[in-house]
N, C-alpha and C positions, 0 to 999 in steps of 0.2 A: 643553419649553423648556430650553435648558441654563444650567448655572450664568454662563457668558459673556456670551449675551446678555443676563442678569438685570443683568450690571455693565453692560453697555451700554445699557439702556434706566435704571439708574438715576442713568447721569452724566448724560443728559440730564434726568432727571429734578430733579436737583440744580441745574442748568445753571437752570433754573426755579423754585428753590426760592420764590420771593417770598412765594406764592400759599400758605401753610402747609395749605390743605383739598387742594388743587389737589396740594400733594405729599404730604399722607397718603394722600388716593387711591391715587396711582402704590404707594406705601408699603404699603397695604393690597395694591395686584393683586401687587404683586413675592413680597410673604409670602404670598399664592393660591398663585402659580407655581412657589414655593421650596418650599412643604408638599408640591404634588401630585409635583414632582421627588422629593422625599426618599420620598414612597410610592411610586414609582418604580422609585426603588432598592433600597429594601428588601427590595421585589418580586422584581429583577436578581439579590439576592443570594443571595433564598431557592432560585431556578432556579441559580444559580452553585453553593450547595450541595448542589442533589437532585445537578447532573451529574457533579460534584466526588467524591459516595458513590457513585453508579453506578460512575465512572469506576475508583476505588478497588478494584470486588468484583470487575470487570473486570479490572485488574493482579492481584488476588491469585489468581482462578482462573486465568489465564495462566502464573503464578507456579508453582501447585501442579500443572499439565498438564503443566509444561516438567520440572519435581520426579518426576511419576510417570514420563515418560517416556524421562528420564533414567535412572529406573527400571529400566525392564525393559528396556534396551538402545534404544529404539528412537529410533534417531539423525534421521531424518525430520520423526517430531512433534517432538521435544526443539530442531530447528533452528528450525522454524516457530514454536514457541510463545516462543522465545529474539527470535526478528521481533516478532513480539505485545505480549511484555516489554517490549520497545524502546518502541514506538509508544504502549502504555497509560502508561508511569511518563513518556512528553515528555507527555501529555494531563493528567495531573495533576498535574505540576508547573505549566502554563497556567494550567490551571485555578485553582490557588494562588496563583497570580500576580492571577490577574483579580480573584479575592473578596478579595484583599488591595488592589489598588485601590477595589475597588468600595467597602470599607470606609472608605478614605479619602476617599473622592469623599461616602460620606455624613454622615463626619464634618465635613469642610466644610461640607455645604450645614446642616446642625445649627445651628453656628457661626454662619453668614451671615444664618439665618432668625431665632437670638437677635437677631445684630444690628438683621435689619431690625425685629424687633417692637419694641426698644428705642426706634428712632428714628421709629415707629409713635405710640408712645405720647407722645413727645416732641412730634410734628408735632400729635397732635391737643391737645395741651395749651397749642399755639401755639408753643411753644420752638422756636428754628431751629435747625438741621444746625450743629452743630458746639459748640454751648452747652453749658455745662457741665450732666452729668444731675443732674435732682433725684431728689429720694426714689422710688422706685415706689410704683405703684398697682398690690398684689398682687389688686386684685379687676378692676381694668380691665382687667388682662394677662389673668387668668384668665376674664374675657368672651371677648376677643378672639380669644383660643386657643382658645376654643370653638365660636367661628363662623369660624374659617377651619377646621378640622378638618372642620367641615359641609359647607362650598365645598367642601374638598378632595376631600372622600367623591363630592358630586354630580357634581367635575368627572370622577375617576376613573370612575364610573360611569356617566357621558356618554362619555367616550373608549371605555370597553369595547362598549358597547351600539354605539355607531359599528363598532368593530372587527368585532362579530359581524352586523351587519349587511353589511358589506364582503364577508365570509365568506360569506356565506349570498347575495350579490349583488343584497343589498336596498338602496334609496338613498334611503328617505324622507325 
C-alpha cells in the first residue's frame, strides 16, 4: 500500500473521528501498513545496493578493458568498451538516483509511522485528533511497537509465501 493512499484512507478516517476506538482501529491498520511499507523499502534499498555494487565492478572492468586496450593499440575493443563505459556509468548514476529516493521515501514513511503511533496512543487514551499531547507512555509505546513489528513480520510473510506460491502456480 503506498504512503498516498495511507493519507487517503486516513482523512477519512478523521472525517470520522467521533468514535475515538473506531479511529484508533483505522490508527492501529494505518501504523500495520506503514511498518510493512517501510520493511518494504528497506527491502527495495538493499536490492538498489547489491545492483548499484554490481553495476559499479561492471564500470570499472569496462574501465580497465578499454585501459588495456588502449594499450596494446587495439582500436576496436578500446571503441566498444568506451560504448560500454558510456552505458555502465548512465546505470550508475540511475541507480544513485533511485537509492537516494528510495532513502527518502523511507525516511518519510519513519516520520509518518512516529506520527501515527503518537496519535495511536493519544486515540486509545480517548484524546481526540488535534488535542494538545500529554506526557507519553514509554511502556504503552513500547508494547505497541512490539505487536505491530509481529503483524508486520506475519503480513510480510503472508505476502511472500503468496508470491512463491504464484511462482510455483500454486493458488491455495
Amino acid at each position: 500500500m503506498s504512503l498516498e493512499s495511507l493519507k487517503a484512507r486516513l482523512e477519512q478516517l478523521l472525517a470520522s473521528a467521533g468514535d475515538s476506538r473506531v479511529y484508533a482501529d483505522g490508527l492501529y491498520q494505518a501504523m500495520l501498513d506503514t511498518k510493512v511499507a517501510v520493511a518494504q523499502l528497506r527491502e527495495a534499498i538493499g536490492t538498489t545496493t547489491r545492483e548499484l555494487d554490481g553495476e559499479r565492478v561492471r564500470l570499472a572492468d569496462a574501465e580497465r578493458r578499454g585501459t588495456l586496450a588502449a594499450g596494446i593499440g587495439d582500436q576496436e575493443t578500446s571503441a566498444l568498451a568506451e560504448i560500454w563505459i558510456v552505458k555502465h556509468r548512465e546505470r550508475v548514476q540511475l541507480l544513485e538516483r533511485k537509492l537516494e529516493v528510495q532513502r527518502d521515501e523511507l525516511a518519510m514513511a519513519d516520520r509518518q509511522l512516529a506520527e501515527f503511533s503518537q496519535e495511536y496512543r493519544q486515540a486509545r487514551a480517548g484524546i481526540r485528533p488535534g488535542a494538545p499531547h500529554p506526557a507519553s507512555d514509554d511502556a504503552e509505546g513500547a508494547r505497541v511497537d512490539v505487536e505491530l513489528d509481529r503483524h508486520a513480520r506475519e503480513t510480510l510473510v503472508r505476502d511472500q509465501l503468496a508470491a512463491l506460491k504464484k511462482q510455483l502456480g500454486r493458488h491455495d
